[in-house]
C-alpha positions in Angstrom: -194.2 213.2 123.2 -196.2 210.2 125.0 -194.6 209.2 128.2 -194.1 205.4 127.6 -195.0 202.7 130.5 -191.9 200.9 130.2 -190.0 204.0 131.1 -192.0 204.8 134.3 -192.3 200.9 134.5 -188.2 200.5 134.7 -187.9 203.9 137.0 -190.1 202.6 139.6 -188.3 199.0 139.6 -185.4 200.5 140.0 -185.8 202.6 142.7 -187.5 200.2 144.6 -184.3 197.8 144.4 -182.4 200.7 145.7 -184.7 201.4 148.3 -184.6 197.8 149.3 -180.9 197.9 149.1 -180.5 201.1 151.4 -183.0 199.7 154.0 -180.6 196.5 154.4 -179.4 196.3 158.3 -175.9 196.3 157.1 -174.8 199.2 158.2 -175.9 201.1 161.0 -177.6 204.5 160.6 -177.8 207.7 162.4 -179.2 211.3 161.2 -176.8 213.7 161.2 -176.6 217.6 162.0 -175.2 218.8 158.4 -177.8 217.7 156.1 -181.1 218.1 156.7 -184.1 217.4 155.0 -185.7 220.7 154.3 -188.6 221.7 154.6 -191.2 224.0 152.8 -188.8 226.9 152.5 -185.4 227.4 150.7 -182.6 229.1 152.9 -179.6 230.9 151.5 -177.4 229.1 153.2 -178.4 225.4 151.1 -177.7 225.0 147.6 -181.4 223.7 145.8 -179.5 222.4 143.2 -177.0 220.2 144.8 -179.8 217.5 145.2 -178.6 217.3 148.3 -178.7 220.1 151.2 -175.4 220.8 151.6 -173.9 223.9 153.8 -172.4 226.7 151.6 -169.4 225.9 153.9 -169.1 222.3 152.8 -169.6 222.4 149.4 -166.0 222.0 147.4 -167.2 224.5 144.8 -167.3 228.2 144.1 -171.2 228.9 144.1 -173.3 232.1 144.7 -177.0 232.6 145.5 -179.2 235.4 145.4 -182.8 235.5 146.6 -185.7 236.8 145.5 -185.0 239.8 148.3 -182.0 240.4 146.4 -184.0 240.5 142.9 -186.5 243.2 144.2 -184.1 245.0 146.3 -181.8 245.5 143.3 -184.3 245.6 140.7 -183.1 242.6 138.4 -185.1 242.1 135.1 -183.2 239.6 133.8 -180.4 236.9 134.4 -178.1 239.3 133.1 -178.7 241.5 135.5 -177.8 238.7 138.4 -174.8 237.7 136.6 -173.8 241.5 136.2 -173.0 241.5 140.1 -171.8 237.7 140.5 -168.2 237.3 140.0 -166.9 234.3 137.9 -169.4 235.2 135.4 -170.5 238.1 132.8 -172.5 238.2 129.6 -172.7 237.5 126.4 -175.1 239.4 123.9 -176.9 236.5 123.0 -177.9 237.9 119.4 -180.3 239.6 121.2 -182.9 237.0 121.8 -181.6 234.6 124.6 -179.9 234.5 127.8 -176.4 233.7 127.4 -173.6 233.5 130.2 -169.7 233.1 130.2 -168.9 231.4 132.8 -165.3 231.2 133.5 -164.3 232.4 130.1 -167.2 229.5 128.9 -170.2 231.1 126.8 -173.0 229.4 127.1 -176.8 229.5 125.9 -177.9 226.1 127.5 -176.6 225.6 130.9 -179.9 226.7 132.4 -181.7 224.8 135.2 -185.2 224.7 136.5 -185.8 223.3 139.6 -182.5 220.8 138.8 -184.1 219.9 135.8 -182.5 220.9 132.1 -183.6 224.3 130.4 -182.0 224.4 127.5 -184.2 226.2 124.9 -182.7 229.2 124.0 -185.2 232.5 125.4 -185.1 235.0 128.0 -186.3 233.8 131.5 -188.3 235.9 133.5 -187.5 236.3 137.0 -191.4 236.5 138.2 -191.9 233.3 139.8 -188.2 232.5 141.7 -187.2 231.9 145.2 -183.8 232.1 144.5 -181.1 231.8 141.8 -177.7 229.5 142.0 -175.0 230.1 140.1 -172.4 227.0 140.6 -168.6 227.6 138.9 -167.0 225.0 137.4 -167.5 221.3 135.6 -171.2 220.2 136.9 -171.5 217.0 135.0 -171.6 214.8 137.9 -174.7 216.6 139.0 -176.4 217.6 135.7 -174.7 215.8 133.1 -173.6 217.7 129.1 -172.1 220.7 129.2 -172.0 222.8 132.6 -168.4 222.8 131.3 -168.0 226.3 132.8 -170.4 226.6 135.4 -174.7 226.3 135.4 -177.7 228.7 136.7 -180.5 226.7 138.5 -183.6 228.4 139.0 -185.4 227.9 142.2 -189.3 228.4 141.5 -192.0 229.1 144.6 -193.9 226.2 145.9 -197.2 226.1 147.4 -197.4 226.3 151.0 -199.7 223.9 153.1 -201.3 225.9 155.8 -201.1 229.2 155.1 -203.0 232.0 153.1 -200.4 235.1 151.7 -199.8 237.0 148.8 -198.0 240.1 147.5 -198.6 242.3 144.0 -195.9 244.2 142.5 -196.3 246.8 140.3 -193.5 249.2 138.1 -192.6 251.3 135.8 -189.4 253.1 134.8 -188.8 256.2 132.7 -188.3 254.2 129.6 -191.8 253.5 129.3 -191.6 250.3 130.7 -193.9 249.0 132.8 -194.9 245.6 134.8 -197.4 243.8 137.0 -196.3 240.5 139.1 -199.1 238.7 141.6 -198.1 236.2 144.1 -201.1 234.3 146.1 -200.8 231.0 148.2 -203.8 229.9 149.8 -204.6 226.7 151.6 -207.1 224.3 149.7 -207.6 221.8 152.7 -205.1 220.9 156.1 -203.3 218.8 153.2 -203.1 221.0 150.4 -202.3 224.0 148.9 -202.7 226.2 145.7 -199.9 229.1 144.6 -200.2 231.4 141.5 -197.9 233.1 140.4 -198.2 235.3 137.1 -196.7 238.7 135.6 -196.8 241.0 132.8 -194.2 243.0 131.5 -194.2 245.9 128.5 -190.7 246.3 127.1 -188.8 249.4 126.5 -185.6 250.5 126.7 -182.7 253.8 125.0 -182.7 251.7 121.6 -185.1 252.8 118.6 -188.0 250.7 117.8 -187.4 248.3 120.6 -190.2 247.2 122.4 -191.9 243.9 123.5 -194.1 242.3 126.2 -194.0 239.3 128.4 -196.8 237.0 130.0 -196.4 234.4 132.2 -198.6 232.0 134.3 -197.5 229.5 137.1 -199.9 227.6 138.9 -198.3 225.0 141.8 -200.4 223.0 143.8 -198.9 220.5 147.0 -200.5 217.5 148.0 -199.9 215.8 151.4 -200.1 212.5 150.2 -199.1 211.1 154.0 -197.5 212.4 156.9 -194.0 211.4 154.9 -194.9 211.7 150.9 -195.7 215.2 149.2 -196.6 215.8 145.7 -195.8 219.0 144.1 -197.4 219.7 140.5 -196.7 222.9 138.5 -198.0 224.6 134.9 -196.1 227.4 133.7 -197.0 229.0 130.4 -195.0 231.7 128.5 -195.3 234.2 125.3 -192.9 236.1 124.9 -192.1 238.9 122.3 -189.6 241.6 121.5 -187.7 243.5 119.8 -184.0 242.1 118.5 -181.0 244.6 118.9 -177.8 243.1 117.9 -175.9 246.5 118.7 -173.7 249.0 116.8 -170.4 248.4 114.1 -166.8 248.7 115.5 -164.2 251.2 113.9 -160.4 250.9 114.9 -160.8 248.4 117.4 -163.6 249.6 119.6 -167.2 250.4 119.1 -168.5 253.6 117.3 -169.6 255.7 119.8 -170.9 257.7 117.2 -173.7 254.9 116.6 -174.7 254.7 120.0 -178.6 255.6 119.0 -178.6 254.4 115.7 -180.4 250.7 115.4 -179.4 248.7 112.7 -182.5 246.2 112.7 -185.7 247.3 110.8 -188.7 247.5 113.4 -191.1 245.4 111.1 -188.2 242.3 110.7 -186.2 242.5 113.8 -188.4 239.7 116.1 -188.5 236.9 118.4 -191.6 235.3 119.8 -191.8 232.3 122.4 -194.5 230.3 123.4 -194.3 227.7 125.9 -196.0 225.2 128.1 -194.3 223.8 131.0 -195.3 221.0 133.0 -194.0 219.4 136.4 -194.5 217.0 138.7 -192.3 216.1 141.9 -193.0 213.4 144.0 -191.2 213.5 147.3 -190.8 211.0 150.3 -189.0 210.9 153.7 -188.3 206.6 153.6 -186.9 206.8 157.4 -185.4 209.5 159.3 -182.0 208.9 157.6 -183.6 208.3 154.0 -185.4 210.0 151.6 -186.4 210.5 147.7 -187.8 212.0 145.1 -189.2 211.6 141.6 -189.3 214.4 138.6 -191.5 213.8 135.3 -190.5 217.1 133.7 -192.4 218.1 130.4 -191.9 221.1 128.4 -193.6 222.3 124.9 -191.9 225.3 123.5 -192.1 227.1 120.1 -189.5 229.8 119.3 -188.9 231.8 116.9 -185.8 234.8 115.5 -185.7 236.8 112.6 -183.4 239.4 112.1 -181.1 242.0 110.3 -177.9 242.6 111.5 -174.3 244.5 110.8 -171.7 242.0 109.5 -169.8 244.5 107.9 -168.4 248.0 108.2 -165.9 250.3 106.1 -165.7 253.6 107.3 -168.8 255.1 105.2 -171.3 251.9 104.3 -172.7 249.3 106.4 -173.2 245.8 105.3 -176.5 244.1 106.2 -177.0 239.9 106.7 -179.6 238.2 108.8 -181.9 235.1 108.9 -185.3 233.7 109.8 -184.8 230.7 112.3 -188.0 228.9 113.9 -187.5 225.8 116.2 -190.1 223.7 117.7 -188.6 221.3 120.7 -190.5 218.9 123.3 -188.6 217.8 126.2 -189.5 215.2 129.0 -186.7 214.4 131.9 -187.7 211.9 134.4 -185.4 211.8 137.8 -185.2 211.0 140.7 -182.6 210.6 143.5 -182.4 208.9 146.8 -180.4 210.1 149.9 -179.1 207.8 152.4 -177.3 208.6 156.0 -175.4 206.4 157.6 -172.4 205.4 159.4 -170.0 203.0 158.5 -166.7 202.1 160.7 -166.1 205.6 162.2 -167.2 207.3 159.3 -170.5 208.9 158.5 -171.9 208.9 155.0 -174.6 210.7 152.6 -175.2 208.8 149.6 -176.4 210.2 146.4 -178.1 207.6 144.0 -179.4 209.6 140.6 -181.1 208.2 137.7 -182.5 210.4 134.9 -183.8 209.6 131.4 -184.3 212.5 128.7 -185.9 212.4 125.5 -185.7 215.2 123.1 -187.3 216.3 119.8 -185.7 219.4 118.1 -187.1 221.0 114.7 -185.1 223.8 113.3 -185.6 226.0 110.0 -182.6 228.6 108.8 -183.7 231.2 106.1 -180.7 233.3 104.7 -181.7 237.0 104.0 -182.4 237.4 99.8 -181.7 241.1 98.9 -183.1 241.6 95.5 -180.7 243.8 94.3 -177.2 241.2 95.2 -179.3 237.9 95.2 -177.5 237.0 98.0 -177.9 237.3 101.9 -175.7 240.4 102.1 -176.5 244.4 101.1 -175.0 247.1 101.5 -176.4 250.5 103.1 -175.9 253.9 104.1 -176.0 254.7 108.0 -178.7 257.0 109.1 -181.2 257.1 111.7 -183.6 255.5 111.4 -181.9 252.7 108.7 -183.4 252.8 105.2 -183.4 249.1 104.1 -185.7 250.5 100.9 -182.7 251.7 99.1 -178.9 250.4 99.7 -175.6 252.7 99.4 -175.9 252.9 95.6 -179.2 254.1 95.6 -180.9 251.3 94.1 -184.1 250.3 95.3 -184.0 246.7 96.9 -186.2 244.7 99.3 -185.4 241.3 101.4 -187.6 237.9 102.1 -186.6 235.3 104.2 -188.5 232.5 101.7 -186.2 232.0 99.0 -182.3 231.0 100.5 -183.4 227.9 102.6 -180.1 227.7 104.8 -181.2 224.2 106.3 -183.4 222.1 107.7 -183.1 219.4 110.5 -185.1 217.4 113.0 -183.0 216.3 115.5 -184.1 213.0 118.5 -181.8 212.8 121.6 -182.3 210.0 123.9 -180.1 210.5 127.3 -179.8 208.0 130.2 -177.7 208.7 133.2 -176.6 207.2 136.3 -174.9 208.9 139.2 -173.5 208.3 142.2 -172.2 210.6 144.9 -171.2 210.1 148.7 -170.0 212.8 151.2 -167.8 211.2 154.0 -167.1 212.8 157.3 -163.7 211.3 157.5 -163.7 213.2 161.0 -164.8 216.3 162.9 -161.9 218.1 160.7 -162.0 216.5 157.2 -164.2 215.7 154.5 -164.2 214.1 151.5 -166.6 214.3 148.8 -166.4 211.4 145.6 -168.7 210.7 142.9 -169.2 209.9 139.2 -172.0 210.1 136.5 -172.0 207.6 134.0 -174.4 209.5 130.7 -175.0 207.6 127.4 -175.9 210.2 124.7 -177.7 209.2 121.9 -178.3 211.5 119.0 -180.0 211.2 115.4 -180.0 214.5 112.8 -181.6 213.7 109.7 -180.7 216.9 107.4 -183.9 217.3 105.9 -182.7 219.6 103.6 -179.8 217.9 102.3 -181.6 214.4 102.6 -179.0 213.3 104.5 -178.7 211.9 108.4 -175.8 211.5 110.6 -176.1 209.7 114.1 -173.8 209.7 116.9 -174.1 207.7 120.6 -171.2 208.4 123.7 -171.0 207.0 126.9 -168.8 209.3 129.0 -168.2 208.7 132.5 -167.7 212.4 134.1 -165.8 212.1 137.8 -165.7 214.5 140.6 -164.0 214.5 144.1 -163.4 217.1 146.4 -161.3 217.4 150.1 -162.4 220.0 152.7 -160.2 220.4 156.1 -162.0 222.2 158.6 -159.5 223.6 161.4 -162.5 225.1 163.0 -166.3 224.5 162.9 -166.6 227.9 160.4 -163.9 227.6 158.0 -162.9 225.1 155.8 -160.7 225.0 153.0 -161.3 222.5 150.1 -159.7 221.4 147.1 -161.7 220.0 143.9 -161.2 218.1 140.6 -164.4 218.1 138.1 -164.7 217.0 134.9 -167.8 217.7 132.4 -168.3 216.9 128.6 -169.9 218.6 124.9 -171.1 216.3 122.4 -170.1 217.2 119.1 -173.9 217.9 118.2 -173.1 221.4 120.6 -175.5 222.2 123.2 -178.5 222.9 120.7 -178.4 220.0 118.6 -179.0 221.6 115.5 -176.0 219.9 113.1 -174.3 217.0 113.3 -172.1 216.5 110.0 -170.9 213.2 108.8 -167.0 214.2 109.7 -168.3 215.6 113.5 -169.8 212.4 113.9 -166.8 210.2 113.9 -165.2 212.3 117.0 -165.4 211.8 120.9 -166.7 215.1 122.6 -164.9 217.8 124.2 -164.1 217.2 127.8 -163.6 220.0 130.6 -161.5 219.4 133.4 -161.4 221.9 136.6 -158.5 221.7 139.3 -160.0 224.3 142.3 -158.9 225.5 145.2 -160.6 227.5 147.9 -161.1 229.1 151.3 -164.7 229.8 152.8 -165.4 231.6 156.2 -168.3 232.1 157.7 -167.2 235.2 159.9 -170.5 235.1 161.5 -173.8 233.3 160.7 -175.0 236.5 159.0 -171.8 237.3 157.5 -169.7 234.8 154.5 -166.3 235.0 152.7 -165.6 232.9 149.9 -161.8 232.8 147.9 -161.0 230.5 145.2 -158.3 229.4 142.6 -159.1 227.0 139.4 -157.2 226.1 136.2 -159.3 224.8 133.4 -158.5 222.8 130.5 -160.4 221.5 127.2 -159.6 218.8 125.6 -160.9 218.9 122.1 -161.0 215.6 119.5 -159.9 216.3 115.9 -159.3 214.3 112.4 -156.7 215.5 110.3 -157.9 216.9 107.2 -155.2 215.0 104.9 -155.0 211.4 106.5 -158.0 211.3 108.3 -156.5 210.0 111.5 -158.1 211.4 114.7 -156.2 212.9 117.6 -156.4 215.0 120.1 -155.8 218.9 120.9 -155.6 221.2 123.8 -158.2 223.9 123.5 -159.5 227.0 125.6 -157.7 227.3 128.8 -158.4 229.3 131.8 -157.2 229.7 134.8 -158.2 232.7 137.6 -159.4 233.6 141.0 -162.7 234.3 142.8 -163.6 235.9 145.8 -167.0 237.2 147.4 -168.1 238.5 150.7 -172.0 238.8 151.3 -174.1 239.6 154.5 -174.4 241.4 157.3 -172.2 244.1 158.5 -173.7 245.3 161.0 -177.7 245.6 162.2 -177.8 248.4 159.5 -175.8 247.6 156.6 -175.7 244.5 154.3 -173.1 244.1 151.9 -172.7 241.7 148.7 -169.1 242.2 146.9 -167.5 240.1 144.6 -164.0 240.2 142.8 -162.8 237.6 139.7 -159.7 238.1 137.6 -159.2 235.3 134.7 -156.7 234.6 132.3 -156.9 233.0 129.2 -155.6 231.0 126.2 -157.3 229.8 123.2 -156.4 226.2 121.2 -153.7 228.5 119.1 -152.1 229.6 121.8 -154.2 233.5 121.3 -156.3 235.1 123.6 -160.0 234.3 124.0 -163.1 236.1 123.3 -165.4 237.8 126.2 -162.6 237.3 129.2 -162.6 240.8 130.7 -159.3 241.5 132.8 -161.5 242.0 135.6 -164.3 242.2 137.1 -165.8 243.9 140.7 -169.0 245.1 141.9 -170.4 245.7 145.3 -174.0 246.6 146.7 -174.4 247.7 149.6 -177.9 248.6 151.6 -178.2 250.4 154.8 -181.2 250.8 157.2 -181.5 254.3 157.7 -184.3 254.2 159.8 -187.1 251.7 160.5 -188.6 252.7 157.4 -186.6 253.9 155.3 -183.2 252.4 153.6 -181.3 252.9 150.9 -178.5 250.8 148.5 -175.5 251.4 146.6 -173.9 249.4 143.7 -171.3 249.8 141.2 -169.4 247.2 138.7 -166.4 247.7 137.0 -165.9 245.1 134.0 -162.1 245.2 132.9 -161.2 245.5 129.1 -162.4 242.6 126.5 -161.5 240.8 123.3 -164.6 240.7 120.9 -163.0 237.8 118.8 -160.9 235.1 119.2 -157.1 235.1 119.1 -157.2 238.9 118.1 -156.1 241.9 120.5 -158.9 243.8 118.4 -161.6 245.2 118.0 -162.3 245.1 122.2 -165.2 246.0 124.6 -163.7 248.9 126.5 -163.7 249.1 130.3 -166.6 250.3 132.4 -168.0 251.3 135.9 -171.8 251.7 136.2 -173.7 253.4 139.2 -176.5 252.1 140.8 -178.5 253.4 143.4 -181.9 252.3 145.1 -184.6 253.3 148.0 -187.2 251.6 150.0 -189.7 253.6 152.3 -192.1 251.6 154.1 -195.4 253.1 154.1 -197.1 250.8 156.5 -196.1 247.1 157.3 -197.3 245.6 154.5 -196.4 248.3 151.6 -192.7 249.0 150.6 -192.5 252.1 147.9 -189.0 251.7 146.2 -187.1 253.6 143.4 -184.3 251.8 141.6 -181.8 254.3 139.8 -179.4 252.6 136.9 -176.3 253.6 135.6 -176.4 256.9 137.7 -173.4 258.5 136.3 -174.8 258.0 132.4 -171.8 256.4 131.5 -171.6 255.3 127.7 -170.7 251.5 128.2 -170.5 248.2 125.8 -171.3 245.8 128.2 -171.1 242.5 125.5 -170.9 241.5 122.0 -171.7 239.1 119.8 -169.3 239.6 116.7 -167.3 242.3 115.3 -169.7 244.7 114.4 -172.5 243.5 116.8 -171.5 245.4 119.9 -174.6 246.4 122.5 -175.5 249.6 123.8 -175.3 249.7 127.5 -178.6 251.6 128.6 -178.3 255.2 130.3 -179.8 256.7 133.3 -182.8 255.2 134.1 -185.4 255.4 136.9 -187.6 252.4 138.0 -190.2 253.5 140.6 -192.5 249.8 142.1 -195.1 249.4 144.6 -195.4 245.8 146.6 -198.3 245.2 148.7 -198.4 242.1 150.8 -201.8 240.6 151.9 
C-alpha cells in the first residue's frame, strides 16, 4: 500500500502548526522532575507505552511490566507465559494458532502493540527481540484507540545503541525436543550511529502427538544522530512461522476427559498454520526545547497467514464428531503517528500536554473453507477415538476422506481508513494532587465487499472515547488514584472480517471502567500496587420484529488487583500478584473464561555470588467454558516452577528452568466445549547466554 504525499504532506503541516502553537510565549515554561525525556534505555519504572514517561506511581491505572531479565530468568516462550504470572489477566486457547488474552474477563486476539503502534494480525509473537513487555488494565482508547476494552500488551523492542559495541547469544533446549538459538549484537557504525541485530530460531515441541513447528525471525535496527536534538530510528523485522494446531481434548460431565489427555484430535498432515511477515519502521524523534519534544511513526507491516484445521465439535460418550476449516488472510497495514509533549506552567499549576494524531489504513483479505467429508457431504464426521485418530474411516466403518476446496464458507476483502486525534494533559494541581484529563476523538471508516455473496456493506463512526484520572499523594511514595476510561468495538469486531447489512446500521459497543487504587513504593527497589474496577458494556441492538434500535447492558465485571514486585532484600527478589473477578453476562448468566481466582508468585534468591535460584507457582481458580452455563468448566490448578543460574565466569550464565514440577494434570484454557488444552507436564529447559 503506497504511502500517499498528501498524507505525509498534511502530518507534517500539522505538526508544525502545533509546534508553532506550543512555542508561543504565552505561558511560561519550566522542566520538571517527573517526566523526563528518556534516553537510550527503557527503565522499569516508565511505562513505553504511555507516550509519555510517566512514574509507575503516577499513572491512574493498573499496569505491570516485565523485562527481558524477567523473560530469561523465568524462561517465557510466549505471551502466555507473561500473562500466566500477571494478575488481571489469563488466557485463552486461541484455536491454537494465535495469542489471545482475557483481560479483565475481556478475550481478546487484537489488543497487541508494537512499540505503541497497532498489532493486530492474529499469530504468535516471539519474545526474541524485547526490552520489556506492558500490560495496561482497563479501557485504553484514549491512548490507542478501538478496542483495549479490557486492557492491551505493548511490546517494547531493542534499539540500537550509539556508542557502544555488545552482544549476547542464547542457546536452549528442553527435554521435549525443543530447541532454540537467539543472537543479540549492537555495534557502533560511526560517533552518530549505530546498527543492532537481533534474530532467533526456534524448533517446536511439546507432550502433544504430532506437534511440532519452527520459528525464524530477523530484526535489524539502525539509529541515526541526525543532530545533537533529532534521532532516527529505522527497523525490519521479518517472520515465518509454522506449527502444529492443537485445539485440545472433548469434555464429559462438565469437565475435561482426562482420559484423552494424550490423545490429539487434529491429523498431523491438516492440522497447520504458517506466517510470513515483513515489518517495517521508522521513528523520527526530536527534543524542540528543553520542555518540548516529538516524535513521528510511519509503521508498515506485510503479513500472510494462514489456519487449517480439524477439530472436536462434538462428543457422546463413545464417538467423536469432527468439523474444521481452511482460513488464509493476507493484510497490509501502515499507521503514521506522532505526538508532541509540552511542559509548562500555567497560574500555579504545572502541565504535560499530550497532542496525538495517527492515521491507519488497512487492507484485509480473508478465505473460509468448511471441511467436505465425503461420506456426510457436509463439514461434520463422525469418528471413533483412538490414538493416534483415524480420519480414513469414521465410527461406522466407512471409508471417507476430507478437502477443504469444495464448501467455500466466504470470501471478503475488507479497507479500513482510521484517523484520530488525541489530547491528554497531566496537571500538578499541587505537591499533593494530581489530575490527569484527556479525550481521543477516532473516525472509523470501514468497507466489506462479500465477495462471495457479491454483496458490500459499509459502515463509518466517529466516537469520542474520554478518560480522567485523580491521584492524592499524602507522601512523596504513595499515591492513591481514582480513574474513569471509556474505550469502543466497531461492529466489524477487531478483525474485520464481516460486516452484515443488519450490523451495519448499529453504533459500537462501548466499555466504560470506574477504578480505584493504592500504589506504594515501599522502597525504590521495592512496589505495591492495589486496585478496585467495575466495568460495563454497553451493547447497541435492533429488534428483530420492529426494527427499532436500542440499547442493552452487556458483560459486566467488576474485581480487585493487587501485586508486589522487587526487592526484598540484597538476596531475594519477589514478583507476586493476586486478582479475584466477578462477572455477569447481557442475560444476567455467568461469563466464559473468569476464573474465581487467580495467584502466582516467583521468587529468586542469590545464594552465592554465582549461583541463585527461583521459585514460582500459580494457582488459577475454577472456570466456566461457555457463556451463561455453570458447565462444562476448566477445573482448578497450581503449577510448580523452579529455575537455576550458575555463573560460570562474568560473561556466561548456565541456567535450568524446570516447569510444572509437581506433574500436575491441568486445563489451563479453552476454546469451546470440547476444545479444552492440555497443560504440558514436567519439563526441563537447560540455556547457555554468552555475552560479548
Amino acid at each position: 500500500m503506497p504511502i500517499t504525499a498528501n498524507i505525509i504532506k498534511s502530518t507534517a503541516l500539522t505538526f508544525s502548526l502545533i509546534a508553532g502553537l506550543f512555542n508561543a510565549e504565552t505561558v511560561s515554561a519550566q522542566v520538571t522532575d517527573e517526566v523526563v525525556v528518556e534516553g537510550r534505555y527503557l527503565y522499569t519504572d516508565q511505562v513505553n507505552a504511555l507516550k509519555t514517561p510517566v512514574p509507575i506511581l503516577n499513572v491512574p491505572q493498573s499496569l505491570s511490566i516485565i523485562t527481558d531479565l524477567d523473560i530469561r530468568q523465568q524462561g517465557f516462550r510466549e505471551l502466555a507465559d507473561i500473562a500466566r504470572y500477571t494478575p488481571g489477566v489469563n488466557t485463552s486457547q486461541g484455536e491454537g494458532h494465535r495469542d489471545s488474552i482475557v483481560f479483565r474477563g475481556v478475550r481478546s486476539t487484537a489488543d497487541f502493540y508494537l512499540d505503541g503502534v497497532r498489532d493486530d494480525v492474529q499469530y504468535y509473537r516471539s519474545l526474541y527481540n524485547l526490552e520489556q513487555v506492558e500490560i495496561l488494565r482497563g479501557p485504553n482508547a484514549l491512548l490507542f484507540g478501538r478496542g483495549g476494552t479490557g486492557g492491551i500488551v505493548n511490546r517494547v523492542t531493542k534499539k540500537a545503541t550509539i556508542g557502544e559495541t555488545y552482544g549476547a547469544i542464547d542457546i536452549g533446549a528442553d527435554s521435549f525436543g525443543a530447541y532454540d538459538v537467539a543472537g543479540d549484537y549492537n555495534i557502533a557504525t560511526s560517533d552518530k550511529a549505530a546498527l543492532r541485530i537481533n534474530a532467533h530460531y526456534d524448533a517446536l515441541e511439546n507432550h502433544r502427538d504430532f506437534y511440532d513447528g519452527d520459528r525464524i525471525g530477523f530484526n535489524p535496527t539502525l539509529k541515526i544522530e541526525l543532530s545533537p536534538k533529532t534521532t532516527l530510528d529505522l527497523s525490519y523485522e521479518y517472520a515465518d512461522h509454522e506449527r502444529f494446531i492443537d485445539r485440545g481434548i472433548p469434555t464429559q460431565n462438565g469437565e475435561p476427559v482426562k482420559a484423552f489427555e494424550k490423545i490429539t484430535f487434529g491429523d498431523k498432515n491438516i492440522n497447520l498454520t504458517t506466517l510470513e511477515a515483513q515489518i517495517f519502521r521508522g521513528l523520527l524523534s526530536h527534543e524542540f526545547s528543553e520542555t518540548m519534544k516529538g516524535n513521528l511513526t510511519v509503521h508498515y507491516g506485510d503479513y500472510k497467514k494462514m489456519y487449517r484445521n480439524l477439530y472436536a465439535s462434538g462428543y457422546d460418550g463413545t464417538n467423536v464428531t469432527m468439523d474444521g476449516y481452511e482460513d488464509p488472510t493476507e493484510r497490509t497495514n501502515l499507521i503514521i503517528s506522532g505526538h508532541l509533549i509540552k511542559e509548562f506552567d500555567l497560574g500555579s499549576t504545572q502541565h504535560v500536554l499530550l497532542v496525538g494524531l495517527e492515521h491507519i489504513e488497512t487492507e484485509n483479505e480473508n478465505l473460509r473453507y468448511n471441511t467436505f467429508w465425503s461420506t456426510t457431504g457436509n463439514d461434520k464426521e463422525t469418528f471413533s477415538v483412538t490414538r493416534p485418530m483415524n480420519f480414513a474411516v469414521n465410527a461406522a466403518g466407512v471409508a471417507t476422506s476430507v478437502d477443504f476446496t469444495t464448501d467455500l464458507s466466504n470470501q471478503t476483502k475488507s479497507d479500513i481508513t482510521v484517523t484520530s486525534l488525541l489530547l491528554q494533559d497531566q496537571i500538578d494541581v499541587s505537591e499533593k494532587f494530581k489530575i490527569m484529563l484527556g479525550a481521543r476523538l477516532d473516525n472509523f471508516d470501514i468497507t466489506v465487499d462479500d465477495i462471495d455473496d457479491a454483496t458490500s456493506a459499509s459502515r463509518e463512526d466517529e466516537e469520542v472515547s474520554p478518560r480522567a484520572g485523580l491521584i492524592y499523594k499524602p507522601q512523596e511514595n504513595l499515591s492513591l488514584y481514582a480513574s474513569y476510561s471509556e474505550s469502543f468495538l466497531p461492529r466489524s469486531g477487531e478483525q474485520f472480517k464481516k460486516l452484515s447489512a443488519s450490523a451495519s446500521r448499529l453504533d459500537p459497543d462501548i466499555f466504560e471502567n470506574v477504578e480505584f487504587g493504592i500504589k506504594w513504593d515501599i522502597r525504590p527497589n521495592l512496589s505495591f500496587t492495589m486496585s478496585y474496577f467495575d466495568s460495563e458494556q454497553t451493547q447497541a441492538v435492533r429488534d428483530s420484529v420492529t426494527g427499532e434500535a436500542s440499547e442493552v447492558l452487556g458483560l459486566t465485571v467488576d474485581g480487585i488487583e493487587l501485586e508486589l514486585k522487587g526487592q526484598l532484600t540484597d538476596q531475594l527478589t519477589i514478583a507476586a500478584g493476586y486478582s479475584n473477578f466477578d462477572g455477569e453476562t447481557g442475560s444476567g448468566g455467568e461469563p466464559r473464561e473468569i476464573p474465581e481466582y487467580t495467584f502466582s508468585v516467583w521468587s529468586t534468591y542469590q545464594v552465592t555470588e554465582k549461583l541463585g535460584i527461583g521459585l514460582g507457582v500459580t494457582h488459577q481458580g475454577e472456570s466456566n467454558i461457555k457463556n451463561n452455563s455453570t458447565t462444562p468448566i476448566l477445573p482448578d490448578y497450581t503449577r510448580v516452577d523452579l529455575a537455576a543460574y550458575y555463573d560460570i565466569d562474568e560473561d556466561m550464565t548456565l541456567q535450568l528452568n524446570i516447569e510444572n514440577l509437581t506433574d500436575e494434570l491441568y486445563f489451563p484454557h479453552a476454546h469451546s466445549t470440547h476444545q479444552a488444552s492440555v497443560g504440558e507436564p514436567l519439563n526441563a529447559r537447560v540455556s547457555v547466554r554468552r555475552n560479548f
